[in-house]
C-alpha positions in Angstrom: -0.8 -13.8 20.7 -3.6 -11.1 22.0 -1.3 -9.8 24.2 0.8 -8.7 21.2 -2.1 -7.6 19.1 -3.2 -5.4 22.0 0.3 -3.8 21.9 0.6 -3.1 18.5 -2.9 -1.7 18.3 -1.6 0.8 21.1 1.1 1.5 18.7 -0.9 1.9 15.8 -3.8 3.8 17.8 -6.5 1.9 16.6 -8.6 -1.2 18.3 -7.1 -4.0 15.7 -8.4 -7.0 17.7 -11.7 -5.4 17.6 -11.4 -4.4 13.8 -10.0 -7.9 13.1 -12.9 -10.0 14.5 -16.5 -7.4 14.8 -15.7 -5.1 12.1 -17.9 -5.6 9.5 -16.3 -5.7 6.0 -17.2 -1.6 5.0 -15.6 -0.7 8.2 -12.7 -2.2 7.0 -12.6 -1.8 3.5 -11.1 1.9 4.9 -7.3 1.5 3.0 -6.6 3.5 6.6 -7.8 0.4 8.8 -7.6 -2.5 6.3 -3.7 -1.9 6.1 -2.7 -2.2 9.5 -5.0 -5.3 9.7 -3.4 -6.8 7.0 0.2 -6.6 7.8 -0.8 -7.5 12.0 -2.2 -10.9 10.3 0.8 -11.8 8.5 3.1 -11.2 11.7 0.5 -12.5 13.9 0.8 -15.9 11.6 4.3 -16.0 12.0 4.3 -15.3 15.4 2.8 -18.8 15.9 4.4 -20.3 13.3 8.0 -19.3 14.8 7.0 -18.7 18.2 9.5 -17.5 20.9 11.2 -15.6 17.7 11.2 -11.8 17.1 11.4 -12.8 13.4 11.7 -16.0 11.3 14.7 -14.8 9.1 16.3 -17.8 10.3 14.5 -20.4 9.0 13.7 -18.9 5.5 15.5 -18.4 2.4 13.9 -15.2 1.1 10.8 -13.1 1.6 8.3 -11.4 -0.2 5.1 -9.5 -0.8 2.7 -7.6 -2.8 2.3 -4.0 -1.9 1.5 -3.5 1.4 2.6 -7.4 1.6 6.2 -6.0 1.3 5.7 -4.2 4.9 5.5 -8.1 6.3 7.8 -9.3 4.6 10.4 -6.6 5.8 9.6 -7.2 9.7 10.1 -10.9 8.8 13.5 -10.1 7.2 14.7 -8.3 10.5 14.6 -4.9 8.9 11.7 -3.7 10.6 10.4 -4.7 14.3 7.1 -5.5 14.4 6.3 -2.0 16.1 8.5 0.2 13.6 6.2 -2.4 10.8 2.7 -1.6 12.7 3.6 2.4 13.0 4.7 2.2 9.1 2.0 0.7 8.0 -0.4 3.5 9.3 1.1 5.8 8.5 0.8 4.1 4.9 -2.6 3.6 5.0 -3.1 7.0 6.4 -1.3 8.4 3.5 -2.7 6.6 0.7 -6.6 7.4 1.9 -5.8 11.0 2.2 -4.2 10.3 -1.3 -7.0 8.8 -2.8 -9.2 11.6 -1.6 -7.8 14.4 -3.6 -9.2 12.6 -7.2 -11.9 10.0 -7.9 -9.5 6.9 -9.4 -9.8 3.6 -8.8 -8.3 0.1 -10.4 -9.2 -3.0 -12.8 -8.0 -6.5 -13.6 -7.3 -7.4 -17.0 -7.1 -10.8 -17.3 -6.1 -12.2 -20.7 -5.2 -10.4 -23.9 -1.8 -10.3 -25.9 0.3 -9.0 -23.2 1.4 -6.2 -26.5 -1.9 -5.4 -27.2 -3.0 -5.0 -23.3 -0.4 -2.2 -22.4 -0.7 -0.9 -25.4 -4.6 -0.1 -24.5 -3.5 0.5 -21.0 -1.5 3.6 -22.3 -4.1 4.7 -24.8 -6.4 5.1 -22.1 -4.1 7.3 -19.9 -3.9 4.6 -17.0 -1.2 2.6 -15.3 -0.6 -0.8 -15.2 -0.3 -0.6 -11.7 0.1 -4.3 -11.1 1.6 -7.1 -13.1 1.3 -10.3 -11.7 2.1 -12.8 -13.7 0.0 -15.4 -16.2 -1.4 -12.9 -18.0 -2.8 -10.7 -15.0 -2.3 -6.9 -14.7 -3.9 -4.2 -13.1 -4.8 -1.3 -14.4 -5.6 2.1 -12.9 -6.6 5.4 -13.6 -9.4 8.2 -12.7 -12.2 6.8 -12.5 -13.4 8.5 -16.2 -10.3 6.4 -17.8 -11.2 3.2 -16.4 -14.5 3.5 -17.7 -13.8 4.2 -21.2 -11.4 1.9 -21.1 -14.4 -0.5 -20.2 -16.0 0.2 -22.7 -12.8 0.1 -25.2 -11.2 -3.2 -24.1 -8.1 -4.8 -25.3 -9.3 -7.7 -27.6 -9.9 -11.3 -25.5 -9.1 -9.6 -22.3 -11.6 -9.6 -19.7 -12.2 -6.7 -17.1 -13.2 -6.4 -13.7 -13.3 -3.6 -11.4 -11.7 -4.0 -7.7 -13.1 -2.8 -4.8 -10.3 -0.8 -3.8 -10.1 3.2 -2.4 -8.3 4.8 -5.4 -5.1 4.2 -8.0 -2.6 3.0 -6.0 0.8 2.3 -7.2 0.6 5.2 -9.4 1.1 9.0 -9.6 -2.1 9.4 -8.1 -0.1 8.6 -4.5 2.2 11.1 -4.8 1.5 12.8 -2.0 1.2 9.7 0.5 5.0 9.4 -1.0 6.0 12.7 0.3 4.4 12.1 3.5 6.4 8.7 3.9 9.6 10.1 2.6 9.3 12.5 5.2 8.3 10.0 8.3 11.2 7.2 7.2 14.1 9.2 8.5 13.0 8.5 11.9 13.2 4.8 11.8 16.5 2.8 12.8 16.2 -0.2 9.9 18.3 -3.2 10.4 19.7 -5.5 6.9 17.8 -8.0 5.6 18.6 -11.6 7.4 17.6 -13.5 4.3 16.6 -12.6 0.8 14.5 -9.7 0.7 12.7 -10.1 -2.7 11.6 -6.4 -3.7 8.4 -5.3 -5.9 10.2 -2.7 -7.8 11.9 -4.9 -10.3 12.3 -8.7 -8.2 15.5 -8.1 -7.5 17.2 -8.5 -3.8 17.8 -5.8 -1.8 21.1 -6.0 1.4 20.6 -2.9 2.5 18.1 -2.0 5.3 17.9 1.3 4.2 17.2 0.7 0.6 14.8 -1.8 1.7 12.8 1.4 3.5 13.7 3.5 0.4 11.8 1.1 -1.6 9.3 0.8 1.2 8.5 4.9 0.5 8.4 4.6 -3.1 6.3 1.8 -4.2 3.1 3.2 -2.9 3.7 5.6 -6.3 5.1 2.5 -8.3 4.1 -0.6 -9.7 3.9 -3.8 -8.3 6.0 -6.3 -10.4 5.0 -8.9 -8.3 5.5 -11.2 -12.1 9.2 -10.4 -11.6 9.3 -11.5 -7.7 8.2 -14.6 -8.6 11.3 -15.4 -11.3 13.3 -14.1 -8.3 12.0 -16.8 -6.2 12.4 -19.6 -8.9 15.9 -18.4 -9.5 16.6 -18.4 -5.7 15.4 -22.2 -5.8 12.2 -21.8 -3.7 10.9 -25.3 -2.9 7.9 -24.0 -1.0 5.8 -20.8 -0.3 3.4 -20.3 2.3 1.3 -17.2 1.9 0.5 -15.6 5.7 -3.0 -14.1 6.3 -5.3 -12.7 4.7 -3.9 -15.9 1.7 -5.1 -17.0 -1.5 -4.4 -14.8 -4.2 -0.5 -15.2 -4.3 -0.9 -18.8 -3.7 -2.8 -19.1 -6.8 -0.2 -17.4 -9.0 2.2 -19.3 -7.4 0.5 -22.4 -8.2 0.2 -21.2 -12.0 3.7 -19.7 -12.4 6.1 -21.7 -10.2 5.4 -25.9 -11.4 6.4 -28.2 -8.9 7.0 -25.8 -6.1 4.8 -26.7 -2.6 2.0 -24.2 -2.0 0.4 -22.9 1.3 -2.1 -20.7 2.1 -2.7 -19.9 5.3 -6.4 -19.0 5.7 -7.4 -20.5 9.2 -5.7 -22.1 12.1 -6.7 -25.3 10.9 -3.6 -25.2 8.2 -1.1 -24.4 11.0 -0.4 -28.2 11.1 0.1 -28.5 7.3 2.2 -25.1 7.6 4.8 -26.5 10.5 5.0 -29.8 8.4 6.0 -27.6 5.1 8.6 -25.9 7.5 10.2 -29.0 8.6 10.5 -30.1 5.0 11.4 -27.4 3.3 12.7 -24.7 6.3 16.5 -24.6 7.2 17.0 -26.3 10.7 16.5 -24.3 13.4 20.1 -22.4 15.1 21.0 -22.4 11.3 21.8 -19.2 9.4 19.6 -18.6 6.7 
């Protein structure tokens, strides 16, 4: 496995072994390092889960992610290597920081609230709800004036809390890390989906490699209907979902949304036991078409 994150940190110009393990957490709170890390821990994870396999289409009956999450999801699907994945992804987070620097905007959770009541505030304060994620979750975002007069004008029995994130993603506020993508994607060679590719936009499943990347380009100036990916996977019939590095926070909707569907998330390599067992039970056999 270091061999590999040693390549792909040559393809993505930048030490991710080293940012992975010394970095301290400013250093990589940069959207420009943090989202190369992110998606080189979700291939990394199933690397060793489906070792001796460029990717795991195989075995899985669809994929998915949230935002940048989407990036891993395609190079698991077979519609991006993992070095077409790696250079994307920089390029992303390259894009979105230099984004983010033109305006001071940032992003909220809104947790609670009639859903009505909460977009309807949303709107009145000239943000986006940038995220919805299911249970009564969405993320709001804005200049950094909106969010906090919308602060200080919530929506009745919500609660608020700021993230720690570089600007308003997933809004018009990236439109100019879109035209930057839009003019990179061209280049790539993109391969169809091997399995259900479960998309953001509107949870619907995408055949086409290309729209796959289309989608790819677009969402960093879209919401994240990551609410909607989740029906997708209960009307798929998902019987388990293990959430690859850095894991937790989809688990946990999971958990909420999806009753009586097998949970996973893969924090340390102490669950890689629990993670091949879940595979063997729920995973179609190996040599099988997904």
């Amino acid at each position: 496995m270091a061999d590999r994150l040693h390549w792909w940190s040559a393809v993505a110009g930048l030490d991710l072994v080293q940012y992975g393990t010394e970095a301290d957490a400013e250093t990589i709170k940069d959207t420009a390092v943090a989202q190369p890390l992110l998606v080189a821990a979700g291939m990394a994870a199933g690397s060793v889960l489906f070792p001796g396999s460029e990717t795991p289409s195989a075995r899985l009956g669809a994929v998915a992610g949230h935002s940048v999450g989407e990036i891993t999801a395609a190079a698991f699907a077979g519609v991006l290597s993992p070095e077409q994945a790696v250079a994307f992804v920089r390029q992303r987070g390259l894009a979105m920081a230099g984004a983010a620097a033109q305006t001071a905007t940032g992003m909220c959770a809104v947790l609670g609230g009639e859903p009505d009541e909460v977009a309807a505030k949303i709107a009145e304060h000239g943000l986006t709800a940038a995220n919805n994620n299911g249970g009564g979750q969405i993320v709001a975002a804005g200049t950094v004036e909106q969010l906090e007069a919308f602060k200080a004008d919530p929506p009745a029995k919500a609660r608020i809390i700021a993230l720690s994130v570089a600007g308003a993603f997933h809004t018009e506020h990236m439109a100019a890390g879109v035209e930057r993508l839009a003019r990179l994607a061209p280049g790539l060679t993109v391969q169809d989906p091997q399995t259900a590719y479960v998309s953001n936009a509107d949870g619907k499943t995408v055949d086409g490699g290309a729209e796959v990347l289309s989608r790819l380009v677009s969402q960093v100036a879209n919401p994240v209907r990551w609410d909607l990916c989740m029906e997708a996977l209960e009307r798929l019939g998902a019987t388990c979902v293990i959430e690859v590095p850095p894991a937790g926070t989809l688990t946990n909707l999971v958990k909420r949304n999806l009753k009586g569907v097998a949970t996973l998330a893969l924090k340390t390599p102490d669950d890689l036991d629990k993670a091949r067992e879940l595979i063997a039970e729920h995973a179609a056999p190996e040599g099988t078409a997904s």
